[in-house]
C-alpha positions in Angstrom: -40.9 -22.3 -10.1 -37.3 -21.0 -10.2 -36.5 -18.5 -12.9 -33.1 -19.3 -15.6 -30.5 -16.9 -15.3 -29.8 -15.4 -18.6 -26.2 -15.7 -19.8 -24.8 -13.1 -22.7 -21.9 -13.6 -24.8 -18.6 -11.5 -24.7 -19.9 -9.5 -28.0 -23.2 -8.4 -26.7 -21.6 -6.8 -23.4 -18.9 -5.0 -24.9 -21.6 -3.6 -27.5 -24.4 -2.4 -24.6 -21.5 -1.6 -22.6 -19.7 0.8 -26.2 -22.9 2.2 -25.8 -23.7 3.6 -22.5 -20.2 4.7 -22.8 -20.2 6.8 -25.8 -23.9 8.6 -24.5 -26.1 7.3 -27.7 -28.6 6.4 -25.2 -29.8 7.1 -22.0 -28.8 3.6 -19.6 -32.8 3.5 -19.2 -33.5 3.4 -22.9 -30.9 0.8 -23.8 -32.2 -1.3 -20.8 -35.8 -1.6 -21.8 -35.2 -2.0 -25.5 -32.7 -5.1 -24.6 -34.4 -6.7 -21.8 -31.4 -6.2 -19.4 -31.3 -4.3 -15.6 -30.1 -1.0 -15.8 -28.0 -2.0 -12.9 -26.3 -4.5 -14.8 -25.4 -2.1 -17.5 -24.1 -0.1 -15.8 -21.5 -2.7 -14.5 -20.6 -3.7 -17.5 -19.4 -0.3 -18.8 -17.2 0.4 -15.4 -15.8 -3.4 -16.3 -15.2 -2.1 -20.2 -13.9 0.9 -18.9 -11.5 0.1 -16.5 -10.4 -3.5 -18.4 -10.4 -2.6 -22.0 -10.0 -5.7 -23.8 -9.6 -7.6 -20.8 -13.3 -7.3 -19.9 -15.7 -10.2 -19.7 -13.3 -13.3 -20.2 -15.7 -15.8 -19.8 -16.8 -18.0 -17.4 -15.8 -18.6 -13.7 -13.3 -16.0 -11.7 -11.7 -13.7 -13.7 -9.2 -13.7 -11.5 -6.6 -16.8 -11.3 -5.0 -17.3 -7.6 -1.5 -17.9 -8.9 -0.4 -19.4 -5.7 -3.0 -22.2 -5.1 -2.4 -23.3 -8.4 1.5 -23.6 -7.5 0.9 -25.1 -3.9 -2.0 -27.9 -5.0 0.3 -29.7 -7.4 3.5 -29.4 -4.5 0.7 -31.0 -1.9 -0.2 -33.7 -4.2 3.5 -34.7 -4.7 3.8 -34.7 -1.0 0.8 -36.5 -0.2 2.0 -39.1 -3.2 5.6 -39.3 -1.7 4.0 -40.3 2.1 2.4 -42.9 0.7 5.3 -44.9 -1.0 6.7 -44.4 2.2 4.6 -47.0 4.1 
């Protein structure tokens, strides 16, 4: 039987993540009273820490490659121009 993977919203990571930062509670403690690896917290406080607000945008990349989204459309127009061509 394959196990879910749990999802958690923007809010909930930027609040574990406020915590481990400021040193209210151990990264243990905070891990076992909200059900999430200590591993995992950990990550998210390096991602709050070095991204500030930028952190946890949602879902997918959170990095956009610029370039394929300038050279997709440019292929389709060539691709479309070929064709009335013929």
């Amino acid at each position: 039987m394959t196990q879910r993977r749990k999802r958690y919203d923007r809010q909930f990571k930027v609040s574990a993540a406020k915590v481990v930062l400021s040193g209210e509670m151990t990264v243990k403690d905070l891990s076992e009273e909200l059900g999430v690896k200590d591993s995992t917290l950990r990550r998210w406080a390096c991602e709050c820490e070095e991204m500030g607000g930028g952190a946890f945008p949602g879902n997918g990349p959170s990095k956009i490659n610029k370039d394929y989204e300038i050279v997709k459309p440019e292929k389709k127009v060539e691709e479309l121009s070929a064709r009335a061509r013929y």
